[in-house]
Biopython code that builds the backbone (N, CA, C, O; Angstrom):
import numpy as np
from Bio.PDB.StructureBuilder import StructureBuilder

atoms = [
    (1, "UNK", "N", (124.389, 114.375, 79.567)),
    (1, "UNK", "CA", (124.307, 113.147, 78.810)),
    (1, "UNK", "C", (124.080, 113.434, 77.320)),
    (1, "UNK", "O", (124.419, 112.794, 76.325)),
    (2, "UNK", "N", (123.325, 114.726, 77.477)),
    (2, "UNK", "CA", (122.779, 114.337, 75.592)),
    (2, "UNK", "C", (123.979, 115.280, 75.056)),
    (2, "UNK", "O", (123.852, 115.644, 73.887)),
    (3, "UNK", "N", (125.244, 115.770, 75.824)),
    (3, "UNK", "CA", (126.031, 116.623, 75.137)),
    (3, "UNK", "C", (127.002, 115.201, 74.415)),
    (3, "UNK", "O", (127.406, 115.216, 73.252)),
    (4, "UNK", "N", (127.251, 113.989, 75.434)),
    (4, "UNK", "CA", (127.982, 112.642, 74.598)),
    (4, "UNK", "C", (127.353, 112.454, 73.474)),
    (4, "UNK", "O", (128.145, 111.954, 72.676)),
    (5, "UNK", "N", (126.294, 112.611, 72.999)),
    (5, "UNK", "CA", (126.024, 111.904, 71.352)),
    (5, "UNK", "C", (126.426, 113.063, 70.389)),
    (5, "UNK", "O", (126.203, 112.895, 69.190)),
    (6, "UNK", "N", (126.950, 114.126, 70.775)),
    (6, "UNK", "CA", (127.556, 115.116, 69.857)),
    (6, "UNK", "C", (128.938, 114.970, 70.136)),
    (6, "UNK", "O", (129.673, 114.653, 69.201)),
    (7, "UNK", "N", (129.478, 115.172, 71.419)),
    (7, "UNK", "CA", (131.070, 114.400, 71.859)),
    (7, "UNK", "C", (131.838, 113.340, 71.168)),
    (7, "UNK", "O", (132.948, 113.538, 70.673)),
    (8, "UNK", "N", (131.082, 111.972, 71.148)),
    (8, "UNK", "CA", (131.693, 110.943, 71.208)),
    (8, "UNK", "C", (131.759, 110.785, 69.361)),
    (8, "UNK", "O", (132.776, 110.969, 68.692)),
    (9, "UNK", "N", (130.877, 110.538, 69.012)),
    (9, "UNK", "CA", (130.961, 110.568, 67.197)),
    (9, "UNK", "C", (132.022, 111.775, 66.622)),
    (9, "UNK", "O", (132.635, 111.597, 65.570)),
    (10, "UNK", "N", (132.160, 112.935, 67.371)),
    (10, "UNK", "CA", (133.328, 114.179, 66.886)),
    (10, "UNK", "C", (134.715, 113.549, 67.187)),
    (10, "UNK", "O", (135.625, 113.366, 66.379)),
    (11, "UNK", "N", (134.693, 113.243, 68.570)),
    (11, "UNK", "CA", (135.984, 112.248, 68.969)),
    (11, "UNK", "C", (136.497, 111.531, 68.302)),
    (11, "UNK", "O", (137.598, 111.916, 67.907)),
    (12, "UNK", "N", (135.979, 110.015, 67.767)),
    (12, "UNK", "CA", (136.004, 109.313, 66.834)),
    (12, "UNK", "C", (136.198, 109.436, 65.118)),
    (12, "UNK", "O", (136.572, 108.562, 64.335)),
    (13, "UNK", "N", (135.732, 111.091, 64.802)),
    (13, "UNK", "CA", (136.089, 111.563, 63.518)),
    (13, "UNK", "C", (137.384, 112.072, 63.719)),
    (13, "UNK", "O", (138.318, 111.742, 62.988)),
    (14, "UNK", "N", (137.518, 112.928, 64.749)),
    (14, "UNK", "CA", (139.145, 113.433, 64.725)),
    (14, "UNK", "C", (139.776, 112.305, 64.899)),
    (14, "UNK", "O", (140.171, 111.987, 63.777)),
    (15, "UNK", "N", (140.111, 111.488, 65.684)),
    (15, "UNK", "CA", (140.651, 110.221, 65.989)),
    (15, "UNK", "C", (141.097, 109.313, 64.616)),
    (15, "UNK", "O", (142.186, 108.755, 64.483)),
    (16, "UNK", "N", (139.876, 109.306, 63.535)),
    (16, "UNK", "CA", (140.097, 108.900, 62.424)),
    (16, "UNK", "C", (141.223, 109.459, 60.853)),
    (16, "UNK", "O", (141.820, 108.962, 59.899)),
    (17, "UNK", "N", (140.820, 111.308, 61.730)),
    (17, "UNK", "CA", (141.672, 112.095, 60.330)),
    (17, "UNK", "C", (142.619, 112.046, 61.262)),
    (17, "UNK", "O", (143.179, 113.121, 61.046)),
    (18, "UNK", "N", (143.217, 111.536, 62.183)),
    (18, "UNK", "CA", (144.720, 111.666, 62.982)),
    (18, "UNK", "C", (145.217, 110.393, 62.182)),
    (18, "UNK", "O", (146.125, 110.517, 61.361)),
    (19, "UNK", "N", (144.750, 109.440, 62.370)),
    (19, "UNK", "CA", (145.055, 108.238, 61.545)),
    (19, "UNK", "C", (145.457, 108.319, 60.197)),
    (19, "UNK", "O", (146.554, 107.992, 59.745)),
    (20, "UNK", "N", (143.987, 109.018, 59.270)),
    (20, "UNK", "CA", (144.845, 108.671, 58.074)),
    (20, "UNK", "C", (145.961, 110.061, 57.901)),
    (20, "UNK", "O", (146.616, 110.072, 56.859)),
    (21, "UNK", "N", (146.122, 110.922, 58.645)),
    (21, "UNK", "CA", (147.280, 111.996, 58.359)),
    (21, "UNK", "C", (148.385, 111.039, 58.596)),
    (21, "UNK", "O", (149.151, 110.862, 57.649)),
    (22, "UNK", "N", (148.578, 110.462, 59.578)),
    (22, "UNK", "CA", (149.757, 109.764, 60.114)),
    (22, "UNK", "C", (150.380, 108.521, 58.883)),
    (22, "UNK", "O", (151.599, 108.465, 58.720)),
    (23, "UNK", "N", (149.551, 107.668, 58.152)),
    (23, "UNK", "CA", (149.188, 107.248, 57.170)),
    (23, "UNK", "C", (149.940, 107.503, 56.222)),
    (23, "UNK", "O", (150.937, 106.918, 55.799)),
    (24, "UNK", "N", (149.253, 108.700, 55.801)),
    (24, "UNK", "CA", (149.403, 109.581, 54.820)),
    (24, "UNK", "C", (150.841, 110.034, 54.601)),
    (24, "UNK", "O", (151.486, 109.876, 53.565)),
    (25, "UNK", "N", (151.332, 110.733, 55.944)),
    (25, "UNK", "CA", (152.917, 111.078, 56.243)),
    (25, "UNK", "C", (153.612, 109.932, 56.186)),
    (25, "UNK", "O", (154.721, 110.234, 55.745)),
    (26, "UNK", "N", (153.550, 108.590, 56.429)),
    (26, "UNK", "CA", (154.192, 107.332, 56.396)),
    (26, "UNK", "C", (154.583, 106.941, 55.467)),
    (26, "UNK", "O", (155.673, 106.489, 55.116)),
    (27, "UNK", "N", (153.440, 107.146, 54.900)),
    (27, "UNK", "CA", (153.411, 106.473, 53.367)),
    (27, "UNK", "C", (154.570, 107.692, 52.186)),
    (27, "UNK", "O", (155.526, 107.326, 51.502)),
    (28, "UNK", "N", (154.088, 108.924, 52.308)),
    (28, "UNK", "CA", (155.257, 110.013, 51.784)),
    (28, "UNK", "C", (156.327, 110.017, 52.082)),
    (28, "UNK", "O", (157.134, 110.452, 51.261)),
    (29, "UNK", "N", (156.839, 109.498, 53.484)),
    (29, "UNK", "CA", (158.445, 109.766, 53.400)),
    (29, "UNK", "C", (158.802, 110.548, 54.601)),
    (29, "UNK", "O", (160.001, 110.753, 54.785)),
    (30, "UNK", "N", (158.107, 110.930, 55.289)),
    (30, "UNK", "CA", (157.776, 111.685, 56.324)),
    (30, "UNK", "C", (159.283, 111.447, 57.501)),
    (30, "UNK", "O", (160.103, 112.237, 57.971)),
    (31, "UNK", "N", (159.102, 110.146, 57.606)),
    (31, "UNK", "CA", (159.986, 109.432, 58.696)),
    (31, "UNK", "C", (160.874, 108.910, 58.243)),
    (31, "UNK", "O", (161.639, 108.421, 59.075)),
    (32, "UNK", "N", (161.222, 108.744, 56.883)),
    (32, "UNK", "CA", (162.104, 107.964, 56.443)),
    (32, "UNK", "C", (163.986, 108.355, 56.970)),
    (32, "UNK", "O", (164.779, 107.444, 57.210)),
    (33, "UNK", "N", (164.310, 109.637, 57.038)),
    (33, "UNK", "CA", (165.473, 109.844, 57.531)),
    (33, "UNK", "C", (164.989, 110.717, 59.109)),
    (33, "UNK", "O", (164.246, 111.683, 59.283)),
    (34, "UNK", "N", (165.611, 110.059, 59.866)),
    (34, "UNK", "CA", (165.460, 110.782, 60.982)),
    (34, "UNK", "C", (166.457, 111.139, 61.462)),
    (34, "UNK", "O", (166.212, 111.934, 62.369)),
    (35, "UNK", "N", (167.807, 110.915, 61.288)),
    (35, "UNK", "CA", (168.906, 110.840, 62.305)),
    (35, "UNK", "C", (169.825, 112.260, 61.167)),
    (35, "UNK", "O", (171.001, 112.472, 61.464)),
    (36, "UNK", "N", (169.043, 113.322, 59.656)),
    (36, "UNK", "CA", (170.239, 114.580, 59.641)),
    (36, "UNK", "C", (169.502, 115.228, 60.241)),
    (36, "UNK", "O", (170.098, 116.013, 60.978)),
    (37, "UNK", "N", (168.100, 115.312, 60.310)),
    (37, "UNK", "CA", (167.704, 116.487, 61.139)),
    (37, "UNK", "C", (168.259, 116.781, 63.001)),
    (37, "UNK", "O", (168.334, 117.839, 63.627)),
    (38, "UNK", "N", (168.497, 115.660, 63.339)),
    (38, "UNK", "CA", (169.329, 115.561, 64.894)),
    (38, "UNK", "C", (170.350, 116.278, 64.607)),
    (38, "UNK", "O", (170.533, 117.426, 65.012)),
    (39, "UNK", "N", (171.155, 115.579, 63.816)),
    (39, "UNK", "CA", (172.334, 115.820, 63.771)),
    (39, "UNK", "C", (172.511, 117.598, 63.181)),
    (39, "UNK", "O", (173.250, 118.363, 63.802)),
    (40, "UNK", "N", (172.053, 117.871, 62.449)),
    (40, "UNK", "CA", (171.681, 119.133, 61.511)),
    (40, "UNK", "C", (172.033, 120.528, 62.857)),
    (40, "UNK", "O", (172.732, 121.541, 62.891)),
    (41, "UNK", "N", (171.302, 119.981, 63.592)),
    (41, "UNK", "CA", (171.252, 121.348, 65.257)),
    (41, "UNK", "C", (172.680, 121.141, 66.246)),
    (41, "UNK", "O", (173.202, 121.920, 67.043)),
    (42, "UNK", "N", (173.041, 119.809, 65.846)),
    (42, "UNK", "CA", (174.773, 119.729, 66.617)),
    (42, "UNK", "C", (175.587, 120.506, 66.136)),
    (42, "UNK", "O", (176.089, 121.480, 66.697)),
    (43, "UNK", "N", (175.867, 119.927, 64.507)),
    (43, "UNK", "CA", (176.749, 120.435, 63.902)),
    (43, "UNK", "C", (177.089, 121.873, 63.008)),
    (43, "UNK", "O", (176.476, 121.956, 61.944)),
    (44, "UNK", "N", (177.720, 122.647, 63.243)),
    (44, "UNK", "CA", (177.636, 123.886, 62.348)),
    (44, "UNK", "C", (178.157, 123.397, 60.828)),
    (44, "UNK", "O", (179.217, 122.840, 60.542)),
    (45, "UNK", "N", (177.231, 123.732, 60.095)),
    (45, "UNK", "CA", (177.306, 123.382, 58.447)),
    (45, "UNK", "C", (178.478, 124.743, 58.137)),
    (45, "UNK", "O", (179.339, 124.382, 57.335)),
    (46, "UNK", "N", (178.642, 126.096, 58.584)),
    (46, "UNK", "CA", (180.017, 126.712, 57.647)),
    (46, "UNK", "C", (180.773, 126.285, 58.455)),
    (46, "UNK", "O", (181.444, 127.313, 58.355)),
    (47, "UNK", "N", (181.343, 125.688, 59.224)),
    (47, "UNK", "CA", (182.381, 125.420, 60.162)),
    (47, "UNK", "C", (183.231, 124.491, 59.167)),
    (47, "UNK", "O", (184.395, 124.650, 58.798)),
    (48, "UNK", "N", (182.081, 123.207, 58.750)),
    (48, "UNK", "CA", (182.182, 122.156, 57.718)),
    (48, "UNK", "C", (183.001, 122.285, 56.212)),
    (48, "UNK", "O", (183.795, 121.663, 55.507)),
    (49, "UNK", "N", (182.309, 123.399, 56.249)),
    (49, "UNK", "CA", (182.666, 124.442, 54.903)),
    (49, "UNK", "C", (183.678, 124.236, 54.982)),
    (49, "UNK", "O", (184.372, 123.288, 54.618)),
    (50, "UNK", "N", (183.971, 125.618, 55.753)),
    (50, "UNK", "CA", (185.280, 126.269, 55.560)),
    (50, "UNK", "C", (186.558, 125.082, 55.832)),
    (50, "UNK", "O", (187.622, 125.076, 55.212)),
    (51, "UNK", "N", (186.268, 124.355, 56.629)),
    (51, "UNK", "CA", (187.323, 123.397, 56.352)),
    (51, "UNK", "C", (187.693, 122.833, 55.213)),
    (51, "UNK", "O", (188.825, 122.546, 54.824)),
    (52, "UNK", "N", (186.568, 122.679, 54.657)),
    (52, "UNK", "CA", (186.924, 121.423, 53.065)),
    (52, "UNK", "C", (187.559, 122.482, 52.087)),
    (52, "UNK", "O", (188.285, 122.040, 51.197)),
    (53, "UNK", "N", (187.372, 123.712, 52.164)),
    (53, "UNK", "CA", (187.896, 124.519, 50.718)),
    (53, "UNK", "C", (188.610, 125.996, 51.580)),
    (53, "UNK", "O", (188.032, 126.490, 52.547)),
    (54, "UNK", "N", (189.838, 126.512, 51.069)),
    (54, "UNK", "CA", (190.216, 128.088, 51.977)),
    (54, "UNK", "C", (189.534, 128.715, 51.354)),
    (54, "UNK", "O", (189.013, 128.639, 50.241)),
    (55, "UNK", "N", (189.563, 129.687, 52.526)),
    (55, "UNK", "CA", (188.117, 130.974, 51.800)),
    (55, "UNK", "C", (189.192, 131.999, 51.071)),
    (55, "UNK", "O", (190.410, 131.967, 51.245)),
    (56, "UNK", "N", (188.427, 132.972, 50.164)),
    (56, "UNK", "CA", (189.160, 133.905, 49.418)),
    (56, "UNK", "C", (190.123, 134.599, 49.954)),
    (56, "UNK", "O", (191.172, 134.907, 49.390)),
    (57, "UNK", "N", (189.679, 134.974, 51.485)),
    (57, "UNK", "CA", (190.472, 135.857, 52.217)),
    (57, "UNK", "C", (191.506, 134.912, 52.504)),
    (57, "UNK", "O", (192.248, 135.870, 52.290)),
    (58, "UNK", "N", (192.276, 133.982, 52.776)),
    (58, "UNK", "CA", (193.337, 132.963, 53.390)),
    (58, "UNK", "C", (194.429, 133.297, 51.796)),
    (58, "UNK", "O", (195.621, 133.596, 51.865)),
    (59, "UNK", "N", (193.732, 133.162, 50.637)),
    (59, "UNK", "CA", (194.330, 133.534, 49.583)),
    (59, "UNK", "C", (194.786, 134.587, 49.168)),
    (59, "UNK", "O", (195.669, 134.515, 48.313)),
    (60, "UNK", "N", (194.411, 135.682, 49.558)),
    (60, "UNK", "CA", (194.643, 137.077, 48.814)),
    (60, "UNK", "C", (195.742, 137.430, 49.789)),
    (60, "UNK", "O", (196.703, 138.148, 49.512)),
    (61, "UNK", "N", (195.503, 136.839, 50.992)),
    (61, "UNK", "CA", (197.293, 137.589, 51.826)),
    (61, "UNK", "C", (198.415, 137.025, 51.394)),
    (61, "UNK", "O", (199.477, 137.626, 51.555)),
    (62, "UNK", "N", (198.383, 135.908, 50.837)),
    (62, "UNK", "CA", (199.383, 135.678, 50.611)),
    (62, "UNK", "C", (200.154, 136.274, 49.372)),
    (62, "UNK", "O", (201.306, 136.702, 49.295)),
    (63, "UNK", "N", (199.011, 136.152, 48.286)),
    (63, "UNK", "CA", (199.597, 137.073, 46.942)),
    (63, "UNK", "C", (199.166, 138.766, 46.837)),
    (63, "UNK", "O", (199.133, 139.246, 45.704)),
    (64, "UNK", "N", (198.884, 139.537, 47.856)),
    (64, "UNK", "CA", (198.955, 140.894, 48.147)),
    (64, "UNK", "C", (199.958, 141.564, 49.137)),
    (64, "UNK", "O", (199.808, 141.628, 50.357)),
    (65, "UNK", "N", (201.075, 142.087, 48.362)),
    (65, "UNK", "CA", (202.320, 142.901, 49.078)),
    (65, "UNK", "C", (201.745, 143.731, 49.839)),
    (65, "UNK", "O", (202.211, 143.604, 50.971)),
    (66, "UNK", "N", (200.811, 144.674, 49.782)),
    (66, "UNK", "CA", (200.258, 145.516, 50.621)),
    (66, "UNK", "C", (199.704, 145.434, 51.963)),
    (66, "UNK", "O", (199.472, 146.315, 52.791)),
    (67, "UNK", "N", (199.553, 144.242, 51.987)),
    (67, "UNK", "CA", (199.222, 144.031, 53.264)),
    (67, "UNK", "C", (199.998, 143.987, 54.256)),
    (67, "UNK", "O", (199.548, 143.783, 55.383)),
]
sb = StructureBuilder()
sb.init_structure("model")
sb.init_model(0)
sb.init_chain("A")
sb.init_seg("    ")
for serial, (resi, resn, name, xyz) in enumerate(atoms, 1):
    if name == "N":
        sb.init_residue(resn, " ", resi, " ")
    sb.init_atom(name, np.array(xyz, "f"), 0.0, 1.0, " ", f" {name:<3s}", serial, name[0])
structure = sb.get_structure()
């Protein structure tokens, strides 16, 4: 019993800094985009790349006889 009056008041302090962290992150921006980080682990970002621009190598065979 006498270990609850050291328990229950510690409980109630963590309970409180969970709050204002959560708060805190809310208020910063924390949550504001949620849906590139999902997406971020689907999609391969050089895949993306390399589509939008040819890479150096796609260029140089064509204007190198040696090859």
């Amino acid at each position: 019993m006498e270990s609850l009056y050291f328990l229950v008041p510690c409980a109630l302090v963590f309970i409180g800094l969970a709050i204002k962290v959560l708060f805190w992150a809310i208020n910063n921006g924390q949550y504001d985009n949620l849906d590139t980080e999902a997406h971020r682990i689907l999609f391969d970002a050089d895949k993306s790349k390399k589509a939008q621009s040819p890479t150096a190598a796609d260029t140089s065979d064509d204007k190198n006889p040696q090859a």
